[in-house]
C-alpha positions as CSV (number, residue, x, y, z in Angstrom):
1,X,0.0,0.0,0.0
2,X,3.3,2.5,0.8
3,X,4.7,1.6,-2.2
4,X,1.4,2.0,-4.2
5,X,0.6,5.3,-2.9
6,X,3.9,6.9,-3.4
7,X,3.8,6.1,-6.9
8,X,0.3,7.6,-6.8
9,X,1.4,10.6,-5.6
10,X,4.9,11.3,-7.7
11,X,2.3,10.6,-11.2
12,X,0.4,13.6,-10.0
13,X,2.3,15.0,-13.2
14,X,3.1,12.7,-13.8
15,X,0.2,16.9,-19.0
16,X,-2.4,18.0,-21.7
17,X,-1.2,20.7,-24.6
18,X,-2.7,21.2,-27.7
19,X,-2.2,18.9,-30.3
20,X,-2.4,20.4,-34.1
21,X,-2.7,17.0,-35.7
22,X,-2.2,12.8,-34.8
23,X,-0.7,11.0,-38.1
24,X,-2.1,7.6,-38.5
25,X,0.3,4.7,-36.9
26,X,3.0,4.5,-39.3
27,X,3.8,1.3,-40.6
28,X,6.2,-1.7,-38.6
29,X,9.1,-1.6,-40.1
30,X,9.0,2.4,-40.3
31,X,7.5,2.2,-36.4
32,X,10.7,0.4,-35.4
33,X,13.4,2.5,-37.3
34,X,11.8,5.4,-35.2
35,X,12.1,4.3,-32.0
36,X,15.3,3.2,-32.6
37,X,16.0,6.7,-33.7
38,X,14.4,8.5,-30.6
39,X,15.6,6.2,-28.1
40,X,19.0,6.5,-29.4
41,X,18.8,10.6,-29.2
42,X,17.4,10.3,-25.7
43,X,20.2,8.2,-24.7
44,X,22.6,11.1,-26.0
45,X,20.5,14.1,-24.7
46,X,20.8,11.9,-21.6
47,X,24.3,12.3,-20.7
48,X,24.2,16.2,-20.3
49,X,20.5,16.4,-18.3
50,X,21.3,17.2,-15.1
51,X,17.9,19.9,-14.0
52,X,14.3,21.0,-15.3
53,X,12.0,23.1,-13.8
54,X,8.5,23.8,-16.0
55,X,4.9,24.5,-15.0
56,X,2.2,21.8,-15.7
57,X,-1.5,21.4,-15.5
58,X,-3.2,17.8,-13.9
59,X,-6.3,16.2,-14.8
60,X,-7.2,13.4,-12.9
61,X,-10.4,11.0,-14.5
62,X,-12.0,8.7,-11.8
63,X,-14.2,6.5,-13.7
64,X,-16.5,5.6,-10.7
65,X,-18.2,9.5,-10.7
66,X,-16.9,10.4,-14.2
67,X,-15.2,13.3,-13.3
68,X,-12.3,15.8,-14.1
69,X,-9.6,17.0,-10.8
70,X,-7.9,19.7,-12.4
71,X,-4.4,20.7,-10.9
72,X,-1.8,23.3,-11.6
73,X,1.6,24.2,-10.1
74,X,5.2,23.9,-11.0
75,X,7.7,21.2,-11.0
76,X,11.5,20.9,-10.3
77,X,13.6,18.1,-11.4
78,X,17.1,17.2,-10.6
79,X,19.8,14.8,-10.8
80,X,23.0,14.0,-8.3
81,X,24.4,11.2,-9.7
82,X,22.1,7.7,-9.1
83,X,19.8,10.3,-7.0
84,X,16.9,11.8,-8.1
85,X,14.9,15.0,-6.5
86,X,11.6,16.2,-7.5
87,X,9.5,18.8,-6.1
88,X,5.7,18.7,-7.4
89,X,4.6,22.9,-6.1
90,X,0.8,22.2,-6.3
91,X,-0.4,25.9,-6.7
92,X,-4.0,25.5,-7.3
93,X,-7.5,25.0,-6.8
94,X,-5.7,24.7,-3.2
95,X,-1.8,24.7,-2.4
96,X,0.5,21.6,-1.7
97,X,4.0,20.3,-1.7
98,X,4.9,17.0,-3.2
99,X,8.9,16.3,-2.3
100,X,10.6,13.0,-2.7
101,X,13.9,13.3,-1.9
102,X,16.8,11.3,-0.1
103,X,14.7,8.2,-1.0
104,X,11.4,9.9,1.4
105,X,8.5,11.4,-0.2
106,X,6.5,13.8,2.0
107,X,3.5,15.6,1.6
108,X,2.6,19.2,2.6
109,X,-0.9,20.0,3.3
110,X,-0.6,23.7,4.4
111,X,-4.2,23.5,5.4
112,X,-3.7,21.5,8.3
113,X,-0.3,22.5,8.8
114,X,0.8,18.9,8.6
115,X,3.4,16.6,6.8
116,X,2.8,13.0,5.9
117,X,5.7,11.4,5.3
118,X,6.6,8.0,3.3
119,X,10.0,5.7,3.4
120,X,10.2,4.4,-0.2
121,X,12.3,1.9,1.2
122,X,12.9,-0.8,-1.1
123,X,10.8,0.5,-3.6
124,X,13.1,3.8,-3.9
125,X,14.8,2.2,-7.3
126,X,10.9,1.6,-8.4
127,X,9.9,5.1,-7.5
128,X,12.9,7.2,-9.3
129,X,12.7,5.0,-12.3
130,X,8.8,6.4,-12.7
131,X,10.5,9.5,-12.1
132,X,12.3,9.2,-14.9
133,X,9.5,8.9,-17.4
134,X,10.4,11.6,-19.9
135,X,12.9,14.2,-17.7
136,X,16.1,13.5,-18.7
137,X,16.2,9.1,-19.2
138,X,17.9,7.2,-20.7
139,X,16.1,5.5,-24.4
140,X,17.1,2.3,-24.0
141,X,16.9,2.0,-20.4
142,X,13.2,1.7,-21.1
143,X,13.3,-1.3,-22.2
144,X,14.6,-2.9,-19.4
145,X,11.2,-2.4,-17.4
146,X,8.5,-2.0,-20.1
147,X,7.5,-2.9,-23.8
148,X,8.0,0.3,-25.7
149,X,5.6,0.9,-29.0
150,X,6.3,3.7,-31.3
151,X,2.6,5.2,-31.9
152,X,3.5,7.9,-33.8
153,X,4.5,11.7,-34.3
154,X,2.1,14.6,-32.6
155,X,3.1,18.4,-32.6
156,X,2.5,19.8,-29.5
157,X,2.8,23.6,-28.8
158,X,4.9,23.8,-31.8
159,X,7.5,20.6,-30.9
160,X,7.4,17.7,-33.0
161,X,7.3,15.1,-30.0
162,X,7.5,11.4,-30.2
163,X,4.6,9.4,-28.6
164,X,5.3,6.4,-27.0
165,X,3.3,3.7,-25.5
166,X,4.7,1.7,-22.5
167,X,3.7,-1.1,-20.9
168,X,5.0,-2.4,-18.2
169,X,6.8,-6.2,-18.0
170,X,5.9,-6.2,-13.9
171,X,2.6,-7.7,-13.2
172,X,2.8,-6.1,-10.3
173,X,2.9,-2.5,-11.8
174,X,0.7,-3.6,-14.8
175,X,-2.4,-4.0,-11.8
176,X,-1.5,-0.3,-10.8
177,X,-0.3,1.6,-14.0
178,X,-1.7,-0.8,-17.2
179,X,-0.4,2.1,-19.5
180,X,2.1,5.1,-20.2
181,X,1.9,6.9,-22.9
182,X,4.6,9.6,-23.3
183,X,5.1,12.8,-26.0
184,X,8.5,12.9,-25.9
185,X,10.9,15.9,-27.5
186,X,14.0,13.3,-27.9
187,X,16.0,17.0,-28.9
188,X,15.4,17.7,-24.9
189,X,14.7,14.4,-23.7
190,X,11.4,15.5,-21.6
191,X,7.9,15.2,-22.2
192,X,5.5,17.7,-23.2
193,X,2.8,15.6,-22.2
194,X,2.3,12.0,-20.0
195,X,-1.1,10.1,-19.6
196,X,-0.9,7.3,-17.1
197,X,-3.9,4.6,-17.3
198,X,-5.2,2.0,-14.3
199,X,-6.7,-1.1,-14.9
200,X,-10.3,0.4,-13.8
201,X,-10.5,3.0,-16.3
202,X,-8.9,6.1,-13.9
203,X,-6.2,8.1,-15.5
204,X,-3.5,11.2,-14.8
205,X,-3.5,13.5,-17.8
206,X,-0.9,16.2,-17.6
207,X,0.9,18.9,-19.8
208,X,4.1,20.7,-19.2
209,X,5.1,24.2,-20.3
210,X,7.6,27.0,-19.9
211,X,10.0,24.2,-19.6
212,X,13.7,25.8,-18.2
213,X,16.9,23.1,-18.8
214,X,20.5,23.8,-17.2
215,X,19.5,26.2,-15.1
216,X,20.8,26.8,-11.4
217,X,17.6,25.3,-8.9
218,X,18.4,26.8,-5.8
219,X,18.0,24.6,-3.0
220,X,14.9,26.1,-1.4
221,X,12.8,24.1,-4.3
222,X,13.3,21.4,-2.8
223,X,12.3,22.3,0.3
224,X,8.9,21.8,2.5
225,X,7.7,25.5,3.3
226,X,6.6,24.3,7.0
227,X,6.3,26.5,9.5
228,X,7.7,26.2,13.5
229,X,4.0,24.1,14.4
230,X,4.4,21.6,11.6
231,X,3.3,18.0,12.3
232,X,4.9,15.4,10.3
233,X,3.0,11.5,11.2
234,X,4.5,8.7,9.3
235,X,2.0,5.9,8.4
236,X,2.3,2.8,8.7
C-alpha cells in the first residue's frame, strides 16, 4: 500500500497541450526505425541532463463518478548522480507540496499545517525509475522495465514530439499503472505531455510548459515550506 501510494502521488504529473494533428500509426518496419531513432537521441540528450523546472497542469479521471480534478503548479527536477529530486509545487485550486527526496516522499498540506511522510524503502529504485519517465532518461533504459511501441509523431505547442506507448513487464505494476503513454521531445529528452492509465478506467493527464533546462535550482525548491507548528506523522 506504501509503495502503491507513493507512486500515486509522484504521477500527479506525472500533461495535456494542444495537439495540431495525430498521423495515422506508421507502418512496422518504419515504427521500429523510429524508435530506434528516438531512443538512441534520448540516450545522448541523456548524458548532459542534469535539471528542469516547467509549470504543468493535472487532470485526474476517476471513472467511478466520471469526473475531471484539475491541478496546476510547478515542477523541479534534478539529478545527483544515481539520486533523483523532484518537487511537485501544487499551486492550485488549493496549495500543496509533493517532495521526494533522499529516498522519502513527504507531503505538505498547508491547510492542516501537517506533513505525511513516506519511506520508499525498497521501492526507492521503483519510485525514481517512474520519475524518470520523460525528464532526462535514458532511451534504451526503457526497455529494461516496459514494452516500448512507437505510436507515432504529434506536434504539440509547436515541438514535433514522439509518442510512445509503455507497458509495463511487472505484473505487479501492470495491476496499478496498465499504461504510459509519453510525447516525448528526444531533442530535450522531456515530455510535453504524460497520460498514465489503471486497470479500472482512472487516468492522470498532464501537460508541461515554460519548460527551463540547465539552469541553477536553488536549493529552497526542494524544500517543504513548514512552518515552527508543523506536524509530520509517518503511516504505517
Amino acid at each position: 500500500m506504501k509503495a502503491r501510494f507513493a507512486l500515486f502521488c509522484l504521477l500527479l504529473v506525472p500533461m495535456f497541450g494542444k495537439v495540431r494533428h495525430r498521423p495515422a500509426t506508421p507502418p512496422q518496419d518504419s515504427a521500429k526505425s523510429d524508435l530506434e531513432s528516438v531512443l538512441s537521441q534520448m540516450d545522448q540528450t541523456a548524458t548532459a541532463f542534469k535539471s528542469a523546472q516547467a509549470n504543468f497542469d493535472w487532470d485526474n479521471y476517476q471513472k467511478v463518478v466520471d469526473e475531471i480534478e484539475k491541478q496546476k503548479g510547478h515542477v523541479y527536477f534534478r539529478r545527483n548522480g544515481s539520486n533523483v529530486e523532484a518537487m511537485f509545487d501544487i499551486t492550485s485550486p488549493a496549495a500543496k507540496q509533493v517532495l521526494f527526496k533522499d529516498g522519502k516522499l513527504r507531503l505538505y498540506n498547508p491547510k492542516i499545517d501537517q506533513i505525511t511522510e513516506y519511506d520508499a524503502g525498497k521501492s526507492k529504485t521503483d519510485v525514481q525509475g517512474f520519475l524518470s519517465l520523460g525528464f532526462g532518461a535514458r532511451g534504451h533504459d526503457l526497455l529494461k522495465s516496459y514494452e516500448v511501441k512507437m505510436d507515432g509523431w504529434d506536434v504539440i505547442d509547436g515541438v514535433k514530439t514522439a509518442r510512445l506507448e509503455l507497458v509495463p513487464k511487472s505484473e505487479k505494476v501492470r495491476n496499478m499503472f496498465n499504461k504510459f503513454i509519453l510525447w516525448i521531445d528526444p531533442k530535450q529528452d522531456v515530455p510535453l505531455r504524460q497520460k498514465v492509465l489503471q486497470p479500472a478506467g482512472d487516468y492522470w493527464l498532464s501537460n508541461y510548459t515554460n519548460i527551463k533546462l540547465k539552469t541553477s535550482i536553488p536549493d529552497d525548491a526542494f524544500r517543504i515550506r513548514s512552518t515552527p507548528h508543523t506536524k509530520t506523522v509517518t503511516p504505517q
